[in-house]
N, C-alpha and C positions, 0 to 999 in steps of 0.2 A: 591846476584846473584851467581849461581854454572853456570859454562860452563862444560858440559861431553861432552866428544867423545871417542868413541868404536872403535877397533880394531880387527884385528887378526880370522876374520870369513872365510868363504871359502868350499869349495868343499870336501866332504872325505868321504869316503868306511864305509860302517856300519861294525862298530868293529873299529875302529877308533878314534883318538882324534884331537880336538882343543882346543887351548886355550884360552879366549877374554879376551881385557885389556880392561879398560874404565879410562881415564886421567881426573882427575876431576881438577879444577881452581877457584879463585875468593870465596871462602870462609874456615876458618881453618877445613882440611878435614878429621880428625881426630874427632870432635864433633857431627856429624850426619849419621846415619843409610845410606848405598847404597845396592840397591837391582838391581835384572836383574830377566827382563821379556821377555819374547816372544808371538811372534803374527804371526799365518800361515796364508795362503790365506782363506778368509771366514771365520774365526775364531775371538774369543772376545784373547784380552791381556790376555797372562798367566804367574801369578808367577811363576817362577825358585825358588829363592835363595834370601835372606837379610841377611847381617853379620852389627853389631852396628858399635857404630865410634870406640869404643878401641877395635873393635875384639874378644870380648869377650862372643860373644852371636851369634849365627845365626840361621836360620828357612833353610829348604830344602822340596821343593814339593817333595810329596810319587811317581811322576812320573819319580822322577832323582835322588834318596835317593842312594846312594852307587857306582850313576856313576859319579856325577856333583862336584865340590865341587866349595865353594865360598873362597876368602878371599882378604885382602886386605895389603896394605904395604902404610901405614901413612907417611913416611919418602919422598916417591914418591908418594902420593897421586896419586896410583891408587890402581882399584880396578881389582880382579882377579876371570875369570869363568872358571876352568879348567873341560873339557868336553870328558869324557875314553866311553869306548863301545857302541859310538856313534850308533842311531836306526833311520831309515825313517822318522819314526813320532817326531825325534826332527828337523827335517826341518821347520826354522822359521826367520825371524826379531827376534835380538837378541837386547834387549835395555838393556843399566843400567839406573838408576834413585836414583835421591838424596832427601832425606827427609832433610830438613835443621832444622826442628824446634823438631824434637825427634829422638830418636835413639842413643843417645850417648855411654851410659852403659846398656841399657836394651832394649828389640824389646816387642811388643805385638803383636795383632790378627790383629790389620789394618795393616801394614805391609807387610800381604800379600797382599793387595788390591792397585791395580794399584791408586785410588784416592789418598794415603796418600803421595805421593809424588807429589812435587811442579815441579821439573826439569826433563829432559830427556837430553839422546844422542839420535844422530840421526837415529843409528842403525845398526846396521853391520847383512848379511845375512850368513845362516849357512843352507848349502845344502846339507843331507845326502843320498848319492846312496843306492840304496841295490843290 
């Protein structure tokens, strides 16, 4: 069992940053892949960002490539979505999610797919004005 919960969403001017925590618990957090997706009104779940369990690897959607970044700090088991020149259309449900059973050293192509993860947090909202 992973327990996640998400932090640190809110209200901000496009041009803008936030930045989400997500606190992971209940299993060594260091051996499995975490990834953050999001989900607007009317819209399917969309990948963000996965970094593996040593850090050593991550994937970045072509729609947040150079403003999002991912990463995470093992020692605190959490995981980190820091989010610069914040745009309208990143207005979403901001989740992380834990793959417990890959992801350690390496990511593949499921990874980006909301199925390949077992766990979620509950969500934190991230509302971009323009």
């Amino acid at each position: 069992q992973v327990q996640l919960v998400e932090s640190g969403g809110g209200l901000v001017q496009a041009g803008g940053s936030l930045r989400l925590s997500c606190a992971a618990s209940g299993r060594t957090f260091s051996s499995y892949a975490m990834g953050w997706f999001r989900q607007a009104p009317g819209k399917e779940r969309e990948f963000v960002a996965v970094i593996s369990g040593s850090g050593g690897m991550e994937y970045i959607a072509e729609s947040v490539k150079g403003r999002f970044t991912i990463a995470r700090d093992n020692a605190k088991n959490t995981l980190i979505l820091q989010m610069n020149v914040l745009k309208p259309e990143d207005t979403a449900v901001y989740y992380c999610a834990a793959d417990p059973l890959r992801g350690q050293y390496r990511l593949g192509p499921a990874h980006r797919s909301a199925t390949s993860y077992r766990y979620w947090g509950q969500g934190t909202q991230v509302t971009v004005s323009s």
